[in-house]
C-alpha atoms as one frame of an Amber mdcrd trajectory, in Angstrom:
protein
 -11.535  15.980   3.944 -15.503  15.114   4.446 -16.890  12.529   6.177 -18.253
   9.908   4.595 -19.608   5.947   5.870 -15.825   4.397   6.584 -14.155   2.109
   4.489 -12.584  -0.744   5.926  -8.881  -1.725   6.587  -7.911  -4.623   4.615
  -5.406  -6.420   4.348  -4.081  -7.409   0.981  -1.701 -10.685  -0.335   0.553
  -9.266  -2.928   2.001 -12.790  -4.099   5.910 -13.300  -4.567   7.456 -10.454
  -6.387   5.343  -9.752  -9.490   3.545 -12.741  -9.738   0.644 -11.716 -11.531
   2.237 -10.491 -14.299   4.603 -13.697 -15.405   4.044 -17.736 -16.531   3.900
 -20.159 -13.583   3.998 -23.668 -13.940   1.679 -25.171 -13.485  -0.421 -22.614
 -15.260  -2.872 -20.887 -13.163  -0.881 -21.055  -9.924  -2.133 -17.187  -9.029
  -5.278 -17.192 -11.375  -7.695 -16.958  -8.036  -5.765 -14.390  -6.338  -5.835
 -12.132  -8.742  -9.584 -12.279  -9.961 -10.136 -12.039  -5.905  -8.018  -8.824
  -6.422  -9.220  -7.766  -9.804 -13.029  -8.066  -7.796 -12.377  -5.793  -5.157
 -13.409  -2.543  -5.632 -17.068  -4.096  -5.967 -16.954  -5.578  -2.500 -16.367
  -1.821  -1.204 -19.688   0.018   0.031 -17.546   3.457  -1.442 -15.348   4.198
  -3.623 -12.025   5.363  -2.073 -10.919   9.316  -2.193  -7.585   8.128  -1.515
  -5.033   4.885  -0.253  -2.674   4.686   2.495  -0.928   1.251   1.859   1.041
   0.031   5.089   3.654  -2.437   2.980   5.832  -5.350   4.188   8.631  -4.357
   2.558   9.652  -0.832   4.008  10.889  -0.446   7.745  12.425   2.546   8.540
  13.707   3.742  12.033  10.530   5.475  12.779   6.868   5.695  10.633   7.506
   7.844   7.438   5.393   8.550   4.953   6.094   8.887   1.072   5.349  12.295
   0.246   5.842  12.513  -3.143   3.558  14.147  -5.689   4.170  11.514  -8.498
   6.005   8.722  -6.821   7.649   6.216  -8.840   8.083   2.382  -8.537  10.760
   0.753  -6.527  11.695  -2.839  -7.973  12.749  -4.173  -4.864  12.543  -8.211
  -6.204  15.251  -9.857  -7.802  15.387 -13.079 -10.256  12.249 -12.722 -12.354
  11.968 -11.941 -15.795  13.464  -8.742 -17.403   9.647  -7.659 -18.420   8.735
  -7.166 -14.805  11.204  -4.903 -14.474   9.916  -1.924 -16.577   6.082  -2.680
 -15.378   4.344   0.656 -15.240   1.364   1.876 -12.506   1.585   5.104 -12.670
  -0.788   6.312 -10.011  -0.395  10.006  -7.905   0.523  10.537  -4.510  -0.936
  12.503  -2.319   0.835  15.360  -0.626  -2.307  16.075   1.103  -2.917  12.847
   3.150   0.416  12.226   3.709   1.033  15.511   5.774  -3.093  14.313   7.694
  -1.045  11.219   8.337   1.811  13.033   9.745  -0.296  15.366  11.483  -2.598
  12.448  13.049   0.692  10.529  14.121   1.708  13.543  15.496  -1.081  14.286
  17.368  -0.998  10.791  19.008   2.695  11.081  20.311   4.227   9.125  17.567
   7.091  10.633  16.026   7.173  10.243  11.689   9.668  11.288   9.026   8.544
  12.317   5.507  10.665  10.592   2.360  10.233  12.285  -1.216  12.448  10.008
  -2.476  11.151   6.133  -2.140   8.818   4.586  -4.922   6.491   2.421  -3.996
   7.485  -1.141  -3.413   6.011  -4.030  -5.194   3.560  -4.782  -1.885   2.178
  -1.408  -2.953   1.947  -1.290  -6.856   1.641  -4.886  -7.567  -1.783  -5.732
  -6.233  -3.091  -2.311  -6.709  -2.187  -2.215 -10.713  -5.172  -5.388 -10.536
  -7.412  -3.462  -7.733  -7.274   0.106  -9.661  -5.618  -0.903 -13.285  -6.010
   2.977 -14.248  -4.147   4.320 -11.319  -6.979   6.614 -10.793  -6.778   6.619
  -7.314  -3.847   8.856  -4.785  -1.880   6.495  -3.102   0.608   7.046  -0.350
   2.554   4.032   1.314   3.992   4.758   4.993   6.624   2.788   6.716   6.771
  -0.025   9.171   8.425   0.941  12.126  11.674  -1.265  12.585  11.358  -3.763
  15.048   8.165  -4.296  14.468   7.002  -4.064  17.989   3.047  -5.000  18.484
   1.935  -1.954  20.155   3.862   0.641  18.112   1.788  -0.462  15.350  -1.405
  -0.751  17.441  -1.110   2.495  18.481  -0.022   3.947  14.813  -3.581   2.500
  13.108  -5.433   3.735  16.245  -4.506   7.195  15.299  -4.732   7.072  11.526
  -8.465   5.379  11.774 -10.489   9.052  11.852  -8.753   8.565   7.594 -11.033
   6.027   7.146 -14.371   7.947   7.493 -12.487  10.873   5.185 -12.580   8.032
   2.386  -9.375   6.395   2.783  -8.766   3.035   2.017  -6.316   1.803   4.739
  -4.323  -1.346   3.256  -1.810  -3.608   4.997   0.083  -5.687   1.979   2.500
  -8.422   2.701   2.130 -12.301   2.866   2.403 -14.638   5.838   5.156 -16.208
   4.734   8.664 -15.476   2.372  10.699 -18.268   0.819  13.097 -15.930  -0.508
């Protein structure tokens, strides 16, 4: 991959379940959110090559990385209405940067699996269907590593950072809270 002027890491609020795409009452309740999402490819200085999407809701014993080609989506909420079950965003992986993520990992100490079976969870494709609506754009999600500790995960973005100045957007999706 070339270098180009770095994207950013951002961090990105991916509502409860797939909020964007159902009737709240009151009316509205997610309306800002989502034009905030819906705006922010603008806000970006470059274009992305590529995503690597760190979401909250995959932990795994160690860092791996979805290596599928064409992953599919994982409906990992429960209780909302049957349409948001057979949403479709169907954006490519990227076998590519997910073996520069396992090789950067690698080359840091920190051990990583590879998974060619997981779609991506609705922290992944439920913001990005507003960000990119075409899917235009590779996107491979990689694991939290279970228990969460601080400077595991320090130490993991420290040695995927060189991907942002390859144009990779580096995305951390969750919320700060879950009343579920």
């Amino acid at each position: 991959m070339s270098t180009i002027r770095p994207l950013p890491s951002i961090f990105l609020p991916h509502g409860a379940g797939p909020c964007f795409f159902m009737d709240w009452s009151p009316t509205g309740t997610w309306d800002r959110m989502a034009d905030w999402l819906r705006g922010l490819i603008g806000q970006l200085a470059v274009a992305p090559k590529a995503i690597l999407v760190v979401s909250a809701h995959w932990e795994a014993p160690e860092f791996t990385v979805n290596t599928q080609a064409a992953p599919g989506l994982l409906f990992d909420y429960s209780g909302f209405p049957e349409h948001t079950y057979s949403l479709s965003w169907p954006a490519a992986g990227s076998t590519e940067l997910a073996a520069r993520v396992r090789d950067l990992l690698a080359a840091a100490g920190i051990d990583s699996a590879a998974d060619d079976r997981r779609g991506l969870d609705h922290g992944v494709f439920i913001p990005l269907k507003l960000v990119f609506p075409h899917a235009d754009v590779p996107v491979v999600q990689l694991s939290l590593r279970r228990g969460l500790d601080p400077a595991e995960h320090l130490a993991m973005g420290r040695a995927l950072a060189p991907l942002r100045a390859q144009g990779v957007l580096i995305i951390g999706s969750g919320m700060s809270f879950h009343n579920m």
